[in-house]
C-alpha positions in Angstrom: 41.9 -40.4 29.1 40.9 -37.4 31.0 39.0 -37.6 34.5 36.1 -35.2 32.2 36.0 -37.7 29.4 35.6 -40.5 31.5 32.4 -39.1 32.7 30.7 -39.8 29.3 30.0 -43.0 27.6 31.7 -44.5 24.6 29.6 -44.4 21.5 30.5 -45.4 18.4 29.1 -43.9 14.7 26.2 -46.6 14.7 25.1 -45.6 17.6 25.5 -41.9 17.0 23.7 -42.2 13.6 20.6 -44.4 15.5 20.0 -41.6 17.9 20.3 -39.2 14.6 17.7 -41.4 13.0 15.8 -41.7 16.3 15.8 -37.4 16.7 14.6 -37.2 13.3 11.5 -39.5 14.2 12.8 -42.3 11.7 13.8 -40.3 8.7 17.1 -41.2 7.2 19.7 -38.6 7.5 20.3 -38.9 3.4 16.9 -37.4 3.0 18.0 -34.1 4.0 20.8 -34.4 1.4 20.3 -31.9 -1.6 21.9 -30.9 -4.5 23.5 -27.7 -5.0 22.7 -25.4 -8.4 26.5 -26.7 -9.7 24.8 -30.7 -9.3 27.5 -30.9 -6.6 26.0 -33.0 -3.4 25.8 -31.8 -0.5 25.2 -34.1 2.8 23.3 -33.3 6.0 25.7 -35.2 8.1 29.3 -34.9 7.6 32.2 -36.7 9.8 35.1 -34.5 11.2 37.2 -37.2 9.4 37.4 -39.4 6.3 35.9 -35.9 4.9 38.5 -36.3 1.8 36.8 -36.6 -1.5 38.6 -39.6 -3.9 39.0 -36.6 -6.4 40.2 -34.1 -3.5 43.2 -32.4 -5.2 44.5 -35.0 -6.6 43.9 -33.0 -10.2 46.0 -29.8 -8.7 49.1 -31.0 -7.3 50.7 -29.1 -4.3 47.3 -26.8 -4.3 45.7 -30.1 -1.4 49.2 -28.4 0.6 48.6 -24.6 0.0 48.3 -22.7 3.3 44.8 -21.3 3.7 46.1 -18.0 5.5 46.3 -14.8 4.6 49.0 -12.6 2.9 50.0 -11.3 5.7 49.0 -13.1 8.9 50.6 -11.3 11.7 49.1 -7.8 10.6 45.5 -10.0 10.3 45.6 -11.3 14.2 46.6 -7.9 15.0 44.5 -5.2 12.8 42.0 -7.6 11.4 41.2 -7.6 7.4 41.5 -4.2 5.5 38.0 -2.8 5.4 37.8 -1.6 1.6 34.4 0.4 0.5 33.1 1.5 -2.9 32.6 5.3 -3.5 31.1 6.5 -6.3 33.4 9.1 -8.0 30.6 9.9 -10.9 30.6 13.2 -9.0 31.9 16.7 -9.0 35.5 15.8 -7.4 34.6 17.7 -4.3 31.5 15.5 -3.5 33.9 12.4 -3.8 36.2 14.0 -1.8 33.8 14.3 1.1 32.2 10.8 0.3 35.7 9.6 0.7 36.4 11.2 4.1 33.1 10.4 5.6 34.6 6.6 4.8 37.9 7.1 6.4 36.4 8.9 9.3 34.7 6.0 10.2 38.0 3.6 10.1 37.8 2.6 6.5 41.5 1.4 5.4 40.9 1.4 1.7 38.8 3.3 -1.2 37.3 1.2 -3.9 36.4 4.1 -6.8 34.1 2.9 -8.7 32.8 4.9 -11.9 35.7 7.2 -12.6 35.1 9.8 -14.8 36.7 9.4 -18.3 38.4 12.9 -18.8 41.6 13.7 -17.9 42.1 13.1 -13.8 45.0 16.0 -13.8 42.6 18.4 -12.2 40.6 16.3 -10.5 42.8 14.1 -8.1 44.2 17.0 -6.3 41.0 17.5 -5.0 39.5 14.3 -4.8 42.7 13.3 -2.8 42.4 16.4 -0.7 43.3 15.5 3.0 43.4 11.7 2.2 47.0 10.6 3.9 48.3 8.4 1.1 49.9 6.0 1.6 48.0 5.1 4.9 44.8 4.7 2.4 45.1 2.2 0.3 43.2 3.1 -3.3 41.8 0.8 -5.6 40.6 1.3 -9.0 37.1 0.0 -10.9 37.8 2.1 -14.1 37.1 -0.6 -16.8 37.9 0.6 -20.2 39.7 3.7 -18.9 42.0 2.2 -16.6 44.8 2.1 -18.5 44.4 6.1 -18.3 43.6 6.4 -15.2 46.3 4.1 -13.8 48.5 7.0 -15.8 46.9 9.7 -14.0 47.2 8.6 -10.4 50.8 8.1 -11.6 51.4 11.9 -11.9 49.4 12.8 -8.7 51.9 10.3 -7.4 54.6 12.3 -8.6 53.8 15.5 -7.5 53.5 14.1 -3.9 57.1 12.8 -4.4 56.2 9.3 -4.2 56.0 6.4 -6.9 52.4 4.3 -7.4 54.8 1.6 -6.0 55.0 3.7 -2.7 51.2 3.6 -2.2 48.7 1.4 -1.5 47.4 1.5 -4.7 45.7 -1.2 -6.9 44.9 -0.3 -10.4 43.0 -3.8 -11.3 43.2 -4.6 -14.3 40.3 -6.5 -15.4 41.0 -8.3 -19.1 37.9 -10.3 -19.0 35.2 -8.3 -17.3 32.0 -8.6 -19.6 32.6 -5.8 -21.0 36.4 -5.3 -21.2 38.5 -4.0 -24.1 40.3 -6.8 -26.0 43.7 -4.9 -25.8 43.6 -4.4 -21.9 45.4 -7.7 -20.9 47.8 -6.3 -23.8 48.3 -2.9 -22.6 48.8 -4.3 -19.0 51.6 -6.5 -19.9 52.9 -3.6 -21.8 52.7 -1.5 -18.9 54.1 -4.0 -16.9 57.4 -4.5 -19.0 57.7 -1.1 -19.6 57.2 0.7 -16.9 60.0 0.0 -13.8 59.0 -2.7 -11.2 59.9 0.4 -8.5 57.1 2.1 -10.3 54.3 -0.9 -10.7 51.4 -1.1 -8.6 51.4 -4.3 -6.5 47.5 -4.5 -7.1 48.1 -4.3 -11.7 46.1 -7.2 -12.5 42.5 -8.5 -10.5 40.6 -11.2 -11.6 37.0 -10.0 -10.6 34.8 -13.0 -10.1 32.7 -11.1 -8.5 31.2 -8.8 -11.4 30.0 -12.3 -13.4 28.9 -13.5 -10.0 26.5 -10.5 -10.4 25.9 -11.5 -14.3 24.6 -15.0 -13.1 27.2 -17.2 -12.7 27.3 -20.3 -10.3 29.9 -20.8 -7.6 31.7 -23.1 -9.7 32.0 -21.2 -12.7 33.3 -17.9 -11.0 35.9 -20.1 -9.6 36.8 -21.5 -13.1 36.4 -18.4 -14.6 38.8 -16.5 -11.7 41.3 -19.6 -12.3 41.2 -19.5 -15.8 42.1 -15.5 -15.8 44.9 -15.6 -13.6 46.3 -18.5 -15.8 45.7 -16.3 -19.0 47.1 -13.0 -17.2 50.3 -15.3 -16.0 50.8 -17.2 -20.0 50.8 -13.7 -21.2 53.4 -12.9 -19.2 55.4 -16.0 -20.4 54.9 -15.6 -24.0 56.8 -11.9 -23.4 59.7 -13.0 -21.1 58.5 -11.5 -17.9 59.6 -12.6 -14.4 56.6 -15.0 -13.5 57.7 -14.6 -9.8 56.6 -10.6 -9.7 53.8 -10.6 -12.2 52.2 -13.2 -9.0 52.8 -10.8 -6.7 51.2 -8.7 -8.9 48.0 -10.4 -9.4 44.8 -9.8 -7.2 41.4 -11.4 -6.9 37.8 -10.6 -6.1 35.4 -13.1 -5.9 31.3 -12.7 -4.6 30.2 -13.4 -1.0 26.8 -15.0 -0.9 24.0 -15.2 1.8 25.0 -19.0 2.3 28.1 -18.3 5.2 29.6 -21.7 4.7 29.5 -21.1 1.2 30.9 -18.1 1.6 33.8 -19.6 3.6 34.2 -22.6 1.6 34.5 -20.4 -2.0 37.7 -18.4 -0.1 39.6 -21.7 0.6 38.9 -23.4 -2.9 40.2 -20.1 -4.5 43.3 -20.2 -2.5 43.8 -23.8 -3.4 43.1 -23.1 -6.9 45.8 -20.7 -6.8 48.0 -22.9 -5.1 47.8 -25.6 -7.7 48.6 -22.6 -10.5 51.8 -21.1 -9.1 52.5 -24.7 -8.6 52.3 -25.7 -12.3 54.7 -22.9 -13.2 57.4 -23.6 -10.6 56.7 -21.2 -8.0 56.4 -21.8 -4.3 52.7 -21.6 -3.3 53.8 -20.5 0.1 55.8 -17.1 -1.6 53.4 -16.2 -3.5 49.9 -16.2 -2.0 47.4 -14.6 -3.9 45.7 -11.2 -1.7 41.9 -12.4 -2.1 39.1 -9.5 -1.8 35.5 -10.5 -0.4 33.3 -8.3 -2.0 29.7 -8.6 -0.9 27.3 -9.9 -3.1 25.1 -7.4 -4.9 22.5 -9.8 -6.7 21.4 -11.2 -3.9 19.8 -7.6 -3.0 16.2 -7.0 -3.5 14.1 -3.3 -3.8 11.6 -5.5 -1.5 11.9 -5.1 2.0 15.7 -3.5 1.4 16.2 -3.7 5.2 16.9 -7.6 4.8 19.9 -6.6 3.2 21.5 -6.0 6.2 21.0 -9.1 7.3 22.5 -11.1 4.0 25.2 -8.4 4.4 26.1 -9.4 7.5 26.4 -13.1 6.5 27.8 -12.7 3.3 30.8 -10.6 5.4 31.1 -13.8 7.8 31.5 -16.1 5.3 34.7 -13.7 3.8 36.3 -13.1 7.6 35.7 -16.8 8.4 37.3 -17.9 5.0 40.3 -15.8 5.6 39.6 -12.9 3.3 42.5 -10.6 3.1 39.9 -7.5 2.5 36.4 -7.3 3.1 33.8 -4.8 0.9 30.3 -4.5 1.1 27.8 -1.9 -0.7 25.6 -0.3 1.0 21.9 -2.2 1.9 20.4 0.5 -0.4 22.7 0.9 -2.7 20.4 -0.7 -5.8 18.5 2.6 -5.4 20.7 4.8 -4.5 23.2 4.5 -1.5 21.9 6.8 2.1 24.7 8.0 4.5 23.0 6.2 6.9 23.3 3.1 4.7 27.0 3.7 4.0 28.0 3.7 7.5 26.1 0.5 8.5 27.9 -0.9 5.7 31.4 -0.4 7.4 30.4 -0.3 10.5 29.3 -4.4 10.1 32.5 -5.0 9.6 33.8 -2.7 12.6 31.7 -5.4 14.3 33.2 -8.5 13.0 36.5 -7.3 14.1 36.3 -5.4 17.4 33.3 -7.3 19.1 32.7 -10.4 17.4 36.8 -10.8 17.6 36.9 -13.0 14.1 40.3 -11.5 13.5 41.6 -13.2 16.0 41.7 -16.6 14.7 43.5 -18.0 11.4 41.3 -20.2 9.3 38.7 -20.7 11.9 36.4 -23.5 10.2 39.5 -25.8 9.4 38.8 -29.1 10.7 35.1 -28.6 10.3 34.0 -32.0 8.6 31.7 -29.9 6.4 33.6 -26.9 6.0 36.5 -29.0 4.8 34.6 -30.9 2.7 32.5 -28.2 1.0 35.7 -26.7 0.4 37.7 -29.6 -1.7 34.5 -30.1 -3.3 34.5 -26.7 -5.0 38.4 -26.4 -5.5 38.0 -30.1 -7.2 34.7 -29.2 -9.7 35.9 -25.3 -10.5 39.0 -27.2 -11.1 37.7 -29.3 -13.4 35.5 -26.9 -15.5 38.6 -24.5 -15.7 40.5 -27.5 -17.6 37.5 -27.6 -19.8 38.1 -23.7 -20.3 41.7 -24.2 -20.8 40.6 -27.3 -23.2 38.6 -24.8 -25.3 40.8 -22.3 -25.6 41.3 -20.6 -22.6 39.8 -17.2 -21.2 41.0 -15.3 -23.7 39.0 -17.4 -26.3 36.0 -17.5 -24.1 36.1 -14.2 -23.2 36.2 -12.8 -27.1 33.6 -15.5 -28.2 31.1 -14.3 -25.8 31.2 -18.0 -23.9 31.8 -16.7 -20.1 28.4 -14.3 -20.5 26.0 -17.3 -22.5 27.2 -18.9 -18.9 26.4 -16.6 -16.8 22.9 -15.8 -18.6 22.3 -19.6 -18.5 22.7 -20.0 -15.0 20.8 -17.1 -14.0 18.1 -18.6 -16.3 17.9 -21.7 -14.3 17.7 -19.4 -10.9 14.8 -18.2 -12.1 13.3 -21.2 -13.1 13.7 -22.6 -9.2 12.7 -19.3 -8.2 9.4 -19.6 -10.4 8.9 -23.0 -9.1 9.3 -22.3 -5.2 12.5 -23.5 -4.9 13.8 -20.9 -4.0 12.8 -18.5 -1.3 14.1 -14.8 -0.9 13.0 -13.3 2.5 10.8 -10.3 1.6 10.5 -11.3 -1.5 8.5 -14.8 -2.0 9.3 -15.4 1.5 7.4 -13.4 4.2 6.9 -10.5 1.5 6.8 -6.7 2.1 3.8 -4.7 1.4 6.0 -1.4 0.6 5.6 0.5 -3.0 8.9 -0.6 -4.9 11.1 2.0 -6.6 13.6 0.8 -9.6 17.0 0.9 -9.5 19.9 2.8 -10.4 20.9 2.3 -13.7 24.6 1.0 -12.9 22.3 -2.0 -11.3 20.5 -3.0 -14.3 23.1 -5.2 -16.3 23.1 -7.2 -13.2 20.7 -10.4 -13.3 19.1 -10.1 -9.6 16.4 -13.2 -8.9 14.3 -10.6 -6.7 14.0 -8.3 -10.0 11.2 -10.9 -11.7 9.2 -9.9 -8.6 9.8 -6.8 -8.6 8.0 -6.1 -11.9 5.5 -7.9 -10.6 4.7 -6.2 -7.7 5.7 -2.6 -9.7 2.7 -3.6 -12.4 0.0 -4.7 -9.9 0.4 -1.2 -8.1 0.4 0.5 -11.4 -3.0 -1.5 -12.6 -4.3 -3.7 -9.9 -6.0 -6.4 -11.1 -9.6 -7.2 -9.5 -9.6 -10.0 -8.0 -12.5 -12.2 -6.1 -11.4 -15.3 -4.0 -14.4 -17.2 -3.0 -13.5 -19.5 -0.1 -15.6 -22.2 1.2 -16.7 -22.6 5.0 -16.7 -20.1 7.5 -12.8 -20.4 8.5 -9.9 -20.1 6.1 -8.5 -23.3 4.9 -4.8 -23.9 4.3 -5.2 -23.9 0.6 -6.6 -20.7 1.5 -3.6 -19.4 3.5 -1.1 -20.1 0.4 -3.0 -18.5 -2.0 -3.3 -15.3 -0.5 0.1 -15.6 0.7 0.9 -16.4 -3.3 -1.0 -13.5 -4.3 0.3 -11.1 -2.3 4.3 -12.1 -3.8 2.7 -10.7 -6.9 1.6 -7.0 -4.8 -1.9 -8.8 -5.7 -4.5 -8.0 -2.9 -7.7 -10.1 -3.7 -11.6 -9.3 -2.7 -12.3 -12.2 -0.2 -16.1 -13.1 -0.2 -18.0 -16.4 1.0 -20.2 -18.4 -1.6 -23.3 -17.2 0.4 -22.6 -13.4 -0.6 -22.3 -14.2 -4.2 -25.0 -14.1 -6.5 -25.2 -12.2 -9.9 -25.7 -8.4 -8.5 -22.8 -9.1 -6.0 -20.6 -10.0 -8.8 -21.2 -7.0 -11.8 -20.8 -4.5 -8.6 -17.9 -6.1 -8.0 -16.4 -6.5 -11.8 -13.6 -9.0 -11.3 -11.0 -9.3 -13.6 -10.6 -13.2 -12.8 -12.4 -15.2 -10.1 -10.6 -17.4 -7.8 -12.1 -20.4 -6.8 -10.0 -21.7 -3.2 -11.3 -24.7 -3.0 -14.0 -26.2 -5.1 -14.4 -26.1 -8.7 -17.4 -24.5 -10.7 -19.5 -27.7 -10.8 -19.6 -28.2 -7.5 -20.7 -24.4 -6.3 -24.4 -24.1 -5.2 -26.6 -23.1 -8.2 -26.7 -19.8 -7.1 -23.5 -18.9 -6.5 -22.9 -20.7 -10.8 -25.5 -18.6 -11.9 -23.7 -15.2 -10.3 -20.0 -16.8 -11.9 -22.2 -17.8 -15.0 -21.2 -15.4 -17.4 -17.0 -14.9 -16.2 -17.0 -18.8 -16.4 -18.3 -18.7 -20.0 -15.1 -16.0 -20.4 -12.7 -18.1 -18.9 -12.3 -16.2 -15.5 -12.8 -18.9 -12.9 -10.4 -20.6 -11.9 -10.0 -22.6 -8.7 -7.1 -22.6 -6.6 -5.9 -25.9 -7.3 -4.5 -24.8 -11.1 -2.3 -22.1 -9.6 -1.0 -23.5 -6.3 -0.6 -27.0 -8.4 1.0 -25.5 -11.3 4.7 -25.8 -12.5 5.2 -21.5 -13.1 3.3 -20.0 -10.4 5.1 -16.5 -11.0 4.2 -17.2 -15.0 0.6 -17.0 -13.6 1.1 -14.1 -11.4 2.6 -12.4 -14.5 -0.3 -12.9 -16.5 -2.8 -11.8 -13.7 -1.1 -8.4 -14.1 -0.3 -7.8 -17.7 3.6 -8.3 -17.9 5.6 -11.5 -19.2 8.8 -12.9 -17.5 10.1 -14.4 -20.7 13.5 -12.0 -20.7 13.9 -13.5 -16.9 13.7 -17.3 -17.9 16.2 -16.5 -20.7 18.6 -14.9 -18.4 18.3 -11.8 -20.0 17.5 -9.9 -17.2 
């Protein structure tokens, strides 16, 4: 023992959790346990060991041995992660060109374009490419249904630069089971891939893109069942059709959603890696050869029109999460993308990461958070249950079957059902949006946005119909201070874009109240029989009508938003379905 650690006294874990209960003034630590939306536990206090689940692995073979590290590690301590951002290419091919500069002046290593045009690329590329050093840029595709022609078009731009795809960083991403994909696609990129030769195949063919049903709704779990249960798919496909397992791996990609919650963040990362692990596994490959290049794309459903500066800040988190989970490439959208990306919003999008790497030195370390008793934890908890539900998948059918029967999207629109429903309830606070909202008018957003199933978007109809037709409406508190019953109404209200009349009992009486015309009457804290008779005789006739209320019945009540909605004229039904 060290001269330092013989300085300290020996406690053991009793102890330590005694001065834990003492801190928390006699609470038991397990009442700050909760319960994720996945029903997976999650403690407040974790060990640093004995963190092992009984279940940890033990369903995935070698994945409990998989390394956690990058691709490529040495390039990772010494450049960092490959900063990838979206451009929109839904432009005249000389504003993408300059979109695409502006990015690479700025240190960006790789273009993500995302809504290709669907006519012939020949004339394009030249100039979208124009002054873009391939292969120093790495390019990736989000072409959907076209890919399969635009993976043939970047092909001959290749050629004419003398070069093979195989020569550039280039990912074509293949995506059989988007929401909206093509049935032939997984098809057609098989076909591609026996076809065409391996000098000539993008390394990036196939991505499974957890991160577009994140957007949809999913939970944590299921995009990691659903990202396990493509790559399986992609990989049998190959089987059925003789083709070397070992390079249709290599040729394999993934994208998965980086949320607010950093240690979910990191966790999600290492399960997918260890997911992976057990895959290559059950077909005979070395996990170690073949690790599977994992993209961090930053969560876009977490965004909200309200108070879009916050976005930063999730961002920012969301970006930890991937860099402390060992991303191998990072992406983020801009904060204001959902109503149409600034300049100024572009470059604070890659220049976060700029941060990460240069200042915050994150790069520097390999798997960071291993040993963390929670970190470790969290992570074998979601390798073991996405593991588990991607059996089930596998049970069914597989993705394929899903996929064609509609089952991945009546997920997704579940789970973003149930969001709602916590978010309805107060269980779920948004900062800027239930939490601490902004007063700001609230545009809508881009179409490309709309498919996605955003729990800030019930809110903003709210607040988008009460500036459209404010309601009137009169709170009446009692006493000459305001009570905390008071406080969370208002602050309730003004969720909603709802800014009330506030008025005393003593002011009302029945000229005070047709001057005023309320639509509804807000009683804070009494109820209508126990007002002074002339303040009953002012509310006489809106009572008879229905339009008192006291403040009781709304803070009490199980849909507070439901309320809100009706207080302006619009229904959140198609949120509580998941349909929006």
């Amino acid at each position: 023992m060290s001269s330092v650690q013989n300085k300290f006294p020996s406690i053991d874990r009793d102890q330590w959790r005694a001065m834990v209960t003492a801190t928390m003034k006699n609470m038991n630590s397990k009442s700050l346990d909760r319960v994720d939306e996945d029903g997976l536990k999650i403690n407040a206090l974790y060990e640093i060991q004995g963190h092992e689940s009984a279940d940890a692995g033990k369903n995935m073979g070698a994945a409990c041995a998989i390394t956690r590290l990058p691709v490529n590690p040495e390039a990772h301590l010494a450049y960092g992660w490959d900063i990838c951002q979206p451009v929109s290419a839904d432009g005249p091919a000389e504003q993408t060109n300059r979109l695409i500069l502006d990015e690479l002046s700025d240190g960006v290593g790789t273009i993500r374009l995302e809504q290709m045009p669907t006519a012939n690329l020949a004339p394009d590329l030249p100039i979208m490419m124009r002054d873009v050093l391939l292969p120093a840029v790495g390019i990736d595709l989000d072409s959907g249904n076209d890919v399969m022609a635009h993976l043939a078009g970047f092909s001959n731009f290749a050629k004419t630069q003398n070069k093979s795809l195989s020569d550039l960083r280039f990912s074509a991403n293949i995506d059989p089971f988007a929401p909206d994909a093509a049935r032939s696609l997984l098809d057609d990129g098989l076909e591609y891939f026996a076809e065409t030769n391996a000098d000539n195949t993008p390394f990036g063919l196939f991505r499974t893109n957890g991160w577009v049903w994140h957007n949809r709704g999913m939970t944590t779990v299921q995009e990691l069942a659903f990202m396990f249960a493509s790559l399986v798919e992609i990989m049998r496909g190959g089987m059925a059709r003789g083709l070397d397992l070992s390079d249709l791996a290599s040729r394999l990609s993934a994208s998965l959603a980086l949320p607010a919650d950093l240690f979910d963040g990191i966790a999600k990362c290492r399960a997918l890696r260890r997911g992976w692990g057990g895959i290559v596994s059950a077909l005979g490959l070395e996990p170690d050869a073949h690790r599977l290049f994992l993209q961090g794309a930053v969560s876009v459903r977490m965004f909200s029109l309200a108070d879009d500066e916050v976005n930063m800040l999730r961002t920012t988190t969301a970006l930890l999460g991937g860099a402390i989970g060992g991303a191998d490439q990072l992406s983020a959208h801009a904060h204001d993308c959902l109503g149409g990306s600034t300049a100024a919003g572009r470059r604070l999008a890659r220049m976060q990461q700029h941060l990460l790497i240069e200042e915050s030195g994150l790069a520097r370390s390999l798997d960071a958070a291993g040993g963390a008793g929670f970190i470790e934890a969290r992570s074998d908890q979601l390798a073991d249950a996405a593991w588990r539900y991607f059996q089930k998948i596998e049970a069914d059918g597989g993705a394929k079957a899903a996929h064609l029967s509609g089952q991945f999207d009546l997920l997704a629109k579940k789970a973003a059902g149930q969001r709602h429903s916590r978010l309805a309830a107060g269980d779920l606070a948004l900062l800027g949006v239930n939490l601490q909202p902004d007063g700001r008018p609230i545009t809508s957003s881009l179409p490309r946005w709309q498919k996605l199933r955003r729990p800030a978007a019930a809110i903003e109809d709210l607040r988008r119909s009460a500036a459209q037709n404010p309601p009137r409406i009169l709170l009446l508190q009692q006493g000459n201070k305001p009570s905390p019953q008071l406080v969370k109404l208002r602050a309730l209200l003004a969720i909603g874009g709802i800014q009330p009349v506030q008025m005393h009992p003593d002011d009302i009486n029945e000229k005070a109240v047709t001057s005023a015309q309320p639509d509804l009457v807000i009683l804070a804290e009494d109820n209508f029989e126990t007002l002074a008779p002339p303040v009953k005789i002012g509310l006489r006739d809106l009572h008879r009508a229905g339009k008192v209320i006291t403040g009781a019945a709304i803070i009490g009540a199980s849909g507070p938003l439901e309320i809100l909605g009706k207080l302006v004229g619009i229904s959140l039904e198609k949120y509580r379905k998941g349909e929006a």
